[in-house]
DRENDO-1510 file (C-alpha; in Angstrom, 1 decimal, always signed):
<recs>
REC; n; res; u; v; w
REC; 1; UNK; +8.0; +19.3; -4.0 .
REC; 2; UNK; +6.1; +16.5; -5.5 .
REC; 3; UNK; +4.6; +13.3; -3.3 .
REC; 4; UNK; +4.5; +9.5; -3.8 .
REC; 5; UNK; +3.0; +7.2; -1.3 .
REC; 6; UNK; +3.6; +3.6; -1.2 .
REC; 7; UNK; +1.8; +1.3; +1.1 .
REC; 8; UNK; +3.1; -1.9; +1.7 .
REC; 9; UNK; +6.2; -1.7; +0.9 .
REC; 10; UNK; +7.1; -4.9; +2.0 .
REC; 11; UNK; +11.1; -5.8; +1.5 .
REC; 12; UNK; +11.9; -2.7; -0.4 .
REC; 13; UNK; +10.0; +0.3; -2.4 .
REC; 14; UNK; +8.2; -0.7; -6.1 .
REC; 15; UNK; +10.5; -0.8; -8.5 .
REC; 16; UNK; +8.5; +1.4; -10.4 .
REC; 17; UNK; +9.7; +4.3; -8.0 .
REC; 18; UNK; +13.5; +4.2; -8.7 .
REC; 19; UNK; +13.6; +6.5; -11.2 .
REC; 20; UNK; +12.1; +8.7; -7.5 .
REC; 21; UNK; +14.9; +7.7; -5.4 .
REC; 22; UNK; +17.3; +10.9; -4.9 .
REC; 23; UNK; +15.3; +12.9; -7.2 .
REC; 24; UNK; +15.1; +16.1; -5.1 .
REC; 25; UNK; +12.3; +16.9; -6.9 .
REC; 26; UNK; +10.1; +14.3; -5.1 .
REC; 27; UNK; +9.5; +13.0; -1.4 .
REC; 28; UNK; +8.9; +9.3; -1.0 .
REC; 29; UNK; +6.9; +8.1; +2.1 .
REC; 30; UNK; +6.7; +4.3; +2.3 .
REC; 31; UNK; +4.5; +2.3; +5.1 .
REC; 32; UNK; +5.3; -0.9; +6.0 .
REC; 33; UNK; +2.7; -3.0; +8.6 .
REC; 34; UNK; +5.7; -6.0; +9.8 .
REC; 35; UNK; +7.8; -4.3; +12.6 .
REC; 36; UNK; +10.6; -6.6; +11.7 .
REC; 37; UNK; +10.7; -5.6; +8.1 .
REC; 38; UNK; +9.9; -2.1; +8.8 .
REC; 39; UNK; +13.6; -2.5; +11.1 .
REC; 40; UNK; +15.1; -3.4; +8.5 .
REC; 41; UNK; +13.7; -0.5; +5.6 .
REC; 42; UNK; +15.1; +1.4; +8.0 .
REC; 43; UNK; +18.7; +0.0; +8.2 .
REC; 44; UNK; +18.9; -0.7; +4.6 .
REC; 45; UNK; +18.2; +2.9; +3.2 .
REC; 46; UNK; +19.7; +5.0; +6.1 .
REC; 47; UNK; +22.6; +7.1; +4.8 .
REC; 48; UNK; +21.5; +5.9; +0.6 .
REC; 49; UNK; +18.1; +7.7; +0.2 .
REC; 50; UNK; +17.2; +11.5; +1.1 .
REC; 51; UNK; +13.9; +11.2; -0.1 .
REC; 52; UNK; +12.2; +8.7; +2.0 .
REC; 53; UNK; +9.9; +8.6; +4.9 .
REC; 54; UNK; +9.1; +5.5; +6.0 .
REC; 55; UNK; +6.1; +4.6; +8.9 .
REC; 56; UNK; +5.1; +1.6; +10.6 .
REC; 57; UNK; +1.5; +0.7; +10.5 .
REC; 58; UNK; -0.8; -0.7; +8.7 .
REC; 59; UNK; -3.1; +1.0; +6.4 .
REC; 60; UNK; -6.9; -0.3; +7.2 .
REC; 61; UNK; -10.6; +0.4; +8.0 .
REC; 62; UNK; -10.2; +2.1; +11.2 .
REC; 63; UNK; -8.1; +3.4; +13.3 .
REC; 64; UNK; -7.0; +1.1; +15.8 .
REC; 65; UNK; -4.6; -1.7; +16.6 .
REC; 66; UNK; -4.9; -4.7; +14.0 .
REC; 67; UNK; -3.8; -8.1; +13.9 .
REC; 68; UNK; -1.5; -9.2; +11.3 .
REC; 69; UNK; -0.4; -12.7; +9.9 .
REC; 70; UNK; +2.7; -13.3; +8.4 .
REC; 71; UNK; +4.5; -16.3; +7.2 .
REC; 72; UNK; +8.0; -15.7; +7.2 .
REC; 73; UNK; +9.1; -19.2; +6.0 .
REC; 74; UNK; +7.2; -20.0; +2.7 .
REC; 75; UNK; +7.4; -16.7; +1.2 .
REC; 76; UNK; +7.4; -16.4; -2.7 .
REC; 77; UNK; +10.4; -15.4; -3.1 .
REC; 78; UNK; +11.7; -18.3; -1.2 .
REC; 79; UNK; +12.8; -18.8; +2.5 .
REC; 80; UNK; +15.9; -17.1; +1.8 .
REC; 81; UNK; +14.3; -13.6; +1.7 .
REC; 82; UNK; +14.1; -11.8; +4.7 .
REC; 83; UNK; +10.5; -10.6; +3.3 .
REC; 84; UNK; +7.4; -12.5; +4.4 .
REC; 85; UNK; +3.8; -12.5; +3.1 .
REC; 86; UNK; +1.7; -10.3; +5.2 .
REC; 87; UNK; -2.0; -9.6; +5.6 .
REC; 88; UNK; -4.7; -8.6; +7.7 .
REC; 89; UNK; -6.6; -11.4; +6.4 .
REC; 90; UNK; -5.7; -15.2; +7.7 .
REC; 91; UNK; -8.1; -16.4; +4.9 .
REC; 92; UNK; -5.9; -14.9; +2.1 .
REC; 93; UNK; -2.5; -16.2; +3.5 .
REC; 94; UNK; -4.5; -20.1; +3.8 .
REC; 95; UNK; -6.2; -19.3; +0.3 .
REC; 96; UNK; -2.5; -18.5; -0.9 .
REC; 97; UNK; -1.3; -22.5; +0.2 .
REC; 98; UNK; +0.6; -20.5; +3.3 .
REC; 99; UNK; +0.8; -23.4; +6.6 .
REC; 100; UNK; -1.2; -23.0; +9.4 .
REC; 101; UNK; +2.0; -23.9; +11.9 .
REC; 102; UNK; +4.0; -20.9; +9.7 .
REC; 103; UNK; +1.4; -18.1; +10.5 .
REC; 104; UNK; +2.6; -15.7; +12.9 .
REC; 105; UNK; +0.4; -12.7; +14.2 .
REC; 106; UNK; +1.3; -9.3; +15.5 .
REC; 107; UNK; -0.4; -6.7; +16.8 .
REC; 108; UNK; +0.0; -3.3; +15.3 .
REC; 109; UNK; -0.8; -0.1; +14.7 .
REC; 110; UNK; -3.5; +0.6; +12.6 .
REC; 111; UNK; -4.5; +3.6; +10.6 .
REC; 112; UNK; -7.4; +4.9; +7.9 .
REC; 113; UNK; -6.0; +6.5; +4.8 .
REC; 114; UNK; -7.3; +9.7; +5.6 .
REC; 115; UNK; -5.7; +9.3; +9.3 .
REC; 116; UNK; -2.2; +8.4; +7.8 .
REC; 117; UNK; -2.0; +11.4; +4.7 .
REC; 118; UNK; -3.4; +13.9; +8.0 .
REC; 119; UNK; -0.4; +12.6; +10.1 .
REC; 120; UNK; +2.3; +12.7; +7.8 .
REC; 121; UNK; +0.9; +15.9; +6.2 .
REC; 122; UNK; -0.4; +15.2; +2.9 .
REC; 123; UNK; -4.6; +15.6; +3.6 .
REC; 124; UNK; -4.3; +18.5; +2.0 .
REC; 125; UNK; -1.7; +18.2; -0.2 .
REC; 126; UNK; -1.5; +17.8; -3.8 .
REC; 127; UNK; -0.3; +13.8; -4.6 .
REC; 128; UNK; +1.2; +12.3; -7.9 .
REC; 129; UNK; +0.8; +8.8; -7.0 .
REC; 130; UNK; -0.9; +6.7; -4.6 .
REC; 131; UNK; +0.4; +2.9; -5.1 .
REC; 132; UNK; -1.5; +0.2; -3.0 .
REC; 133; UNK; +0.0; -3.0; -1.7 .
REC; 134; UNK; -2.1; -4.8; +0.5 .
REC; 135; UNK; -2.6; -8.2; +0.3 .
REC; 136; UNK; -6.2; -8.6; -0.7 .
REC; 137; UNK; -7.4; -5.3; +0.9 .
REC; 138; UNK; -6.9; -2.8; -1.7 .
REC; 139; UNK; -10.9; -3.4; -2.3 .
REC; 140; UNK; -12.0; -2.5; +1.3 .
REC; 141; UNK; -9.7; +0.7; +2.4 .
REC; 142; UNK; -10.8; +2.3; -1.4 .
REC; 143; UNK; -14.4; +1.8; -0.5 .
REC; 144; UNK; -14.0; +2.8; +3.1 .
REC; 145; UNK; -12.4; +6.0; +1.6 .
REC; 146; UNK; -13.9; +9.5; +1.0 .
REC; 147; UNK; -11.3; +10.4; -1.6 .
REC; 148; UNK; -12.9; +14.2; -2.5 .
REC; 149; UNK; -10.9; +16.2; +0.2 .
REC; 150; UNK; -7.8; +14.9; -1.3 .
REC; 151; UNK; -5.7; +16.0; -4.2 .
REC; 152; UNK; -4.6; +12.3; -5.5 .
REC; 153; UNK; -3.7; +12.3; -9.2 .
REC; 154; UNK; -3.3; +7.9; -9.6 .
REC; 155; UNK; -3.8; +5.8; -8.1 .
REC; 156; UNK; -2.1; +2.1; -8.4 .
REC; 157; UNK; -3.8; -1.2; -6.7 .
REC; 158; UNK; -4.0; -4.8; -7.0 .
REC; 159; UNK; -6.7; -6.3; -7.9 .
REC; 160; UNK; -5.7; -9.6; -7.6 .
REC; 161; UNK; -8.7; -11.6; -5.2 .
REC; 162; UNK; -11.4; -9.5; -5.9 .
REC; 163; UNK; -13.4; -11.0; -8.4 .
REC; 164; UNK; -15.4; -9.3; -10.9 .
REC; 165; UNK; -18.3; -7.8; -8.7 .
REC; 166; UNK; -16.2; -6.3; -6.5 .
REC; 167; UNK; -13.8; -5.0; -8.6 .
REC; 168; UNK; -16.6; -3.2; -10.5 .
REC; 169; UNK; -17.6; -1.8; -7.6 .
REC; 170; UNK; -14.3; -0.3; -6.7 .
REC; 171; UNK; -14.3; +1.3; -10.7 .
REC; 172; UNK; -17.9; +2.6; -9.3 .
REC; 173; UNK; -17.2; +4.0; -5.9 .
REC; 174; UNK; -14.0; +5.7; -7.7 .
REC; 175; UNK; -15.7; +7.1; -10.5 .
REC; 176; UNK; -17.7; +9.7; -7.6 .
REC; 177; UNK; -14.5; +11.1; -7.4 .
REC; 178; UNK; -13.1; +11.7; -11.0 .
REC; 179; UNK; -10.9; +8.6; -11.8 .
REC; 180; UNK; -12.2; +7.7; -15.0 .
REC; 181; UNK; -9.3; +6.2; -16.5 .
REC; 182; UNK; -8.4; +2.8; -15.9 .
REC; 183; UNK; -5.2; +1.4; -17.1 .
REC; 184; UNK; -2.8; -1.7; -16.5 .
REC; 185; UNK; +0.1; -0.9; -14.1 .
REC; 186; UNK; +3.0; -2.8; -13.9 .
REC; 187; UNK; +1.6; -5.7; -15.6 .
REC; 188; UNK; -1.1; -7.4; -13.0 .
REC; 189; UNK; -2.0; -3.9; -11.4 .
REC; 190; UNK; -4.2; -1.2; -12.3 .
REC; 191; UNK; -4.1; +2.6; -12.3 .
REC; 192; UNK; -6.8; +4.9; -11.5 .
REC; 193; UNK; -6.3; +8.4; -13.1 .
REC; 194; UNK; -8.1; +11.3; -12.0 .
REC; 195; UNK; -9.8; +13.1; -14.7 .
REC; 196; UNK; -8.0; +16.7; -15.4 .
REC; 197; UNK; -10.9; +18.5; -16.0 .
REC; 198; UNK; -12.3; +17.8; -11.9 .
</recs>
């Protein structure tokens, strides 16, 4: 069996994993941090996917309940969707034009990487993909992470609010663990590849 992770799934799984989806060579597990949308994953692909796991938390620094904001009416893909924009961060959701008066916050559970892949059975497992979806946090659980007692092979993240320094210094604190490659993913993203040879 071969693993894919996907944090932040938000309204449903990346597109890039469909070509995943009842391939019985490969288990999905997909975490999703808004316990309304979470509901919902789990009504929408009961009974249409057997190869998905999905978990409600949220994927942080430490393990421990978080806060999270989410603005359910001015969502990018328009107040129609049932999806809202989520973070951890109330600064990103008012750097992203999101209304005070539309914020909501809930309390949830919140998990380390290494925490999550150790409760759903992965620490020691060997991954193929890793993709990160996180609202301007990507930066902080990759540098909070000691990535050298897992067997990751890419990993996929945004980069989006980083900035230059930082994002250099996620390509730094990645390179102690063998991803050397650095490509574009799914046209804004970027995919870390661990170097064969390791």
């Amino acid at each position: 069996m071969k693993y894919i992770v996907n944090i932040g799934v938000h309204e449903r799984l990346s597109s890039y994993l469909d070509k995943y989806v009842n391939n019985p060579d490969y288990w999905i597990y997909g975490v999703e941090a808004h316990p309304k949308i979470y509901e919902r994953l789990l009504r929408d692909y009961e009974g249409k996917v057997q190869n998905v796991t999905f978990s409600h938390c949220a994927i942080c620094t430490r393990n421990e309940e978080v806060v999270l904001f989410s603005d359910m009416v001015n969502h990018p893909l328009g107040p129609g969707s049932f999806c809202s924009h989520n973070s951890l961060s109330y600064d990103y959701l008012i750097k992203q034009n999101h209304q005070e008066e539309n914020i909501q916050a809930f309390r949830v559970p919140g998990r380390t990487l290494k925490s999550y892949l150790e409760v759903i059975g992965l620490a020691d497992k060997e991954i193929e993909l890793l993709c990160m979806d996180c609202e301007s946090l990507d930066a902080d659980i990759l540098l909070a992470t000691d990535f050298s007692g897992f067997q990751i092979k890419q990993i996929a993240f945004e980069p989006v609010m980083m900035g230059d320094e930082l994002y250099e210094k996620v390509l730094a604190h990645m390179r102690q663990f063998g991803y050397n490659k650095v490509s574009v993913w799914e046209t804004t993203d970027r995919l870390l590849e661990k170097s064969s040879d390791l």
